[in-house]
C-alpha positions in Angstrom: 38.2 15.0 4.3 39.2 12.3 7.1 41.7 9.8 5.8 42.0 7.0 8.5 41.8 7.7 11.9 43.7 10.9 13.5 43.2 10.8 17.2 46.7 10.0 18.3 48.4 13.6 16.7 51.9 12.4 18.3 55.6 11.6 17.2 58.3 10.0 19.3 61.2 10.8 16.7 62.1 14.3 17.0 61.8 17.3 18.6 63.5 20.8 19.2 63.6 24.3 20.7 65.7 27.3 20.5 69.1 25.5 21.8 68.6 22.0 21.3 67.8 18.9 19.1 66.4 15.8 20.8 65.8 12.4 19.1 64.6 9.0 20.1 65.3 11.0 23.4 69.2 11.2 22.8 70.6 14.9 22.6 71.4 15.4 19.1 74.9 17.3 19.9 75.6 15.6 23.5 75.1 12.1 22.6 74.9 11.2 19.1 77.0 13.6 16.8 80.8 12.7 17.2 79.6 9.4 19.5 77.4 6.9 17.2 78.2 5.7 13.8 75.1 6.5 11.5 74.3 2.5 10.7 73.3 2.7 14.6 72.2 6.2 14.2 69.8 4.6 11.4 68.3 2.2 13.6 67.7 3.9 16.7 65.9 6.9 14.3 63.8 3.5 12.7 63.0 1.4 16.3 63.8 3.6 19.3 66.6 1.9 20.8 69.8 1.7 20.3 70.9 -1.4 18.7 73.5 -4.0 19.9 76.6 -4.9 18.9 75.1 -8.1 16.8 72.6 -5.4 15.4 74.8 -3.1 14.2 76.8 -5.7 12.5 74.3 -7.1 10.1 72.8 -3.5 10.0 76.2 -2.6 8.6 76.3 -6.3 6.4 73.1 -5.7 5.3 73.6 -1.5 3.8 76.8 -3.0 2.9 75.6 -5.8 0.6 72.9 -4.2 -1.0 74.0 -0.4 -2.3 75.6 -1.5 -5.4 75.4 -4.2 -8.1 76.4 -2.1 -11.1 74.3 -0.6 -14.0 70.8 -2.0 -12.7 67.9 -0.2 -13.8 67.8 2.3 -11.1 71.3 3.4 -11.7 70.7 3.7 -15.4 67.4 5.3 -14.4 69.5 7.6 -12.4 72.3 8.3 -14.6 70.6 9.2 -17.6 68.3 11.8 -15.8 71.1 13.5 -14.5 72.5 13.7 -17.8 69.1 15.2 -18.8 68.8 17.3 -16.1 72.1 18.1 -14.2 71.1 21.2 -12.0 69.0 18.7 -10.3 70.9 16.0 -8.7 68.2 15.5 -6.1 65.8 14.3 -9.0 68.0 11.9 -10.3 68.8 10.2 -7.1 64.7 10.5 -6.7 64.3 8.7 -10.3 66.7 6.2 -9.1 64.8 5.2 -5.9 61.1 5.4 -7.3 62.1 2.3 -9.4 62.9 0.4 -5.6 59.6 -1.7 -6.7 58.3 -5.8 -5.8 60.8 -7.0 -8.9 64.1 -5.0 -8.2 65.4 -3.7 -5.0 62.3 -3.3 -2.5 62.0 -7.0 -3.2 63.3 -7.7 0.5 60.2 -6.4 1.8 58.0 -8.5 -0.1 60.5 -11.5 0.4 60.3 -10.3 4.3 56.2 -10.7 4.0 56.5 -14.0 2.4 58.9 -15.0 5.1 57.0 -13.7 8.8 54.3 -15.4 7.6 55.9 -18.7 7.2 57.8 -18.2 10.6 54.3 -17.2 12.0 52.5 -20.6 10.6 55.9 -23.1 11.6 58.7 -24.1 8.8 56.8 -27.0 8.2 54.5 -24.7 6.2 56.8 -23.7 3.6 56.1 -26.2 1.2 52.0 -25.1 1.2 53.0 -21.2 1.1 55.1 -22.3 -1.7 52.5 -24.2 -3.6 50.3 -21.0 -3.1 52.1 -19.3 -4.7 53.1 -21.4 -7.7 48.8 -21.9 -7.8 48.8 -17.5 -8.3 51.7 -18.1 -10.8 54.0 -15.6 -8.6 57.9 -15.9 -8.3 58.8 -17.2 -5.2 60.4 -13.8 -3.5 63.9 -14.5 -2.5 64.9 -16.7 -5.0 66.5 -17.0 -7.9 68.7 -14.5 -9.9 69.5 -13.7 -13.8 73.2 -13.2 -13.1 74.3 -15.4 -9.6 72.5 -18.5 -11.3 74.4 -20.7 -8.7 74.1 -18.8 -6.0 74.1 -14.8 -5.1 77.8 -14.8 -2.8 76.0 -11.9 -0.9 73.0 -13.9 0.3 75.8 -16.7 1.3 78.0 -14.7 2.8 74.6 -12.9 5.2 73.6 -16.5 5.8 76.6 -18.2 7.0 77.4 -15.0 9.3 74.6 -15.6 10.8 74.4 -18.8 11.7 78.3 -18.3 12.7 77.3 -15.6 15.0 74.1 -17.6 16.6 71.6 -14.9 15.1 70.0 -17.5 12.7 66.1 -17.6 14.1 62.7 -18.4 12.5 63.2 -16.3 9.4 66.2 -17.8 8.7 64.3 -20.9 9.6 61.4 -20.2 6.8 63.8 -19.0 4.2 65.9 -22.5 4.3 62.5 -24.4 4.6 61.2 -22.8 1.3 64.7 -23.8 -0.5 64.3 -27.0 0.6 60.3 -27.5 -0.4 61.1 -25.8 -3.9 62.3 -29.2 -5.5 59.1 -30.4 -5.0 56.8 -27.9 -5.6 58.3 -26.9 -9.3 60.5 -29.1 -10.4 63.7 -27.4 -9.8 66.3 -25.4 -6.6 66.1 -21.8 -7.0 69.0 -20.0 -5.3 68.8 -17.7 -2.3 69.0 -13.8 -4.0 70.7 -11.0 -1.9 66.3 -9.8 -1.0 65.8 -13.3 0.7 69.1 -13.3 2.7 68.1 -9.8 3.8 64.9 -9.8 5.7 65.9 -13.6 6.8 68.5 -12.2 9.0 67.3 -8.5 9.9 64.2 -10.1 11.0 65.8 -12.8 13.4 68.2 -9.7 14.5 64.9 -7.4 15.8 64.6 -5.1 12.5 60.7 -4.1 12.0 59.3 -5.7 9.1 57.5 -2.1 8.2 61.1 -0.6 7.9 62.5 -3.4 5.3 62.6 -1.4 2.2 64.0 1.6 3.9 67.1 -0.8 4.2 67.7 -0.6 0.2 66.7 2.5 -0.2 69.3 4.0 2.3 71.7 1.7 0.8 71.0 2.4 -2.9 70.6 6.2 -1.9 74.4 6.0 -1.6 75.1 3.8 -4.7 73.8 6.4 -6.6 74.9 9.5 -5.2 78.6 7.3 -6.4 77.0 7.2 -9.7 76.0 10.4 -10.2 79.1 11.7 -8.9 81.1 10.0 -11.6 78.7 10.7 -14.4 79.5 14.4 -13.2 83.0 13.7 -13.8 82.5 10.6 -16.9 78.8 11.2 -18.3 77.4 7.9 -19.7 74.0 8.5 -19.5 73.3 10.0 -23.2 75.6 6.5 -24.4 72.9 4.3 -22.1 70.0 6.3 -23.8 71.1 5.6 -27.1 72.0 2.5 -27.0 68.5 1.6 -25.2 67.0 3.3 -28.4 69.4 1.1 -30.6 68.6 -2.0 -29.1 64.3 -1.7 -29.4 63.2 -2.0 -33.6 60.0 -0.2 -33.9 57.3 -2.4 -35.1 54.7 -0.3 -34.9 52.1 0.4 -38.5 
């Protein structure tokens, strides 16, 4: 059965022979191994070029910022599936990642949607894709945060370097035009969370939107492999199941 259209059976990423390895065009041992840190390594694989110096800083900001904020729900997720299964780290640093959903983690991407379509339309427009959104009854992506209540210092930190380093563009723009219509629109400021800071300055820095959640998932990926590597070492995942079992009452018939 045809799924979607499959006249174009190419791939500019990688290829190989009997003596060498060739990617994005670069020779794998000539030019890469040894000679590019991976954060640049990461976005030549993603877009194609190599990325500048600005590029590779916020890259590095961004991978930075967003691999590890404790005992979230993918770690736990992570942690107590290794404990259940420890001949298989792969699966628990799989469990870990499937979790990277609209709520926690791949947020960015959805916050990065919310925000090219606002730079698309003109800042001005933020206030009426806010009120959209409050008509759907949807959290405003980007915003807001159950622990960094008055303010998430990562999302801070990515925004003032930014504008410090002259990067701030249109997303930025959009994201600083939706915390100012928010007031207005319900009633309240929200704070800037670390997945609104994100695609706001990878965006204005050349990042593809397509390729936003792949940012948290590369991050995350090695969050958890630190995780798993100390529950190898100081296992905690049986003490997270039970005290997740302890904490529900059954109130079932």
């Amino acid at each position: 059965m045809r799924i979607g259209k499959q006249d174009a059976p190419f791939s500019a990423i990688t290829t190989s022979d009997a003596h060498s390895i060739r990617v994005r065009g670069h020779d794998l041992c000539a030019e890469i191994i040894g000679q590019m840190d991976f954060t640049s390594y990461f976005w030549l694989m993603v877009t194609g070029q190599r990325p500048t110096e600005v590029q590779t800083f916020f890259a590095n900001a961004v991978l930075a910022a967003i691999a590890e904020h404790g005992l979230v729900p993918s770690v736990v997720a992570a942690r107590m599936t290794y404990a259940a299964g420890p001949e298989a780290f792969q699966g628990a640093v799989a469990a870990g990642l499937l979790g990277c959903g609209s709520v926690v983690l791949g947020s960015a991407e959805v916050a990065g949607r919310f925000l090219a379509a606002i730079a698309a339309d003109g800042p001005g427009s933020a206030e009426a894709h806010v009120r959209a959104l409050k008509e759907q009854k949807k959290a405003i992506p980007g915003f807001g945060h159950p622990q960094h209540s008055d303010g998430d210092p990562r999302a801070n930190l990515l925004l003032r370097l930014a504008h410090e380093k002259g990067v701030a563009g249109p997303h930025v723009a959009a994201l600083e035009a939706v915390g100012a219509a928010l007031p207005a629109v319900i009633g309240r400021s929200l704070p800037v969370n670390v997945n609104g800071a994100i695609p706001a300055v990878m965006l204005d820095v050349g990042f593809p939107l397509a390729a936003l959640k792949g940012i948290s998932l590369v991050a995350r990926t090695a969050g958890l492999v630190a995780h798993l590597t100390e529950e190898s070492e100081r296992p905690i995942g049986f003490i997270l199941s039970g005290k997740a079992a302890e904490a529900i009452r059954y109130d079932g018939i």
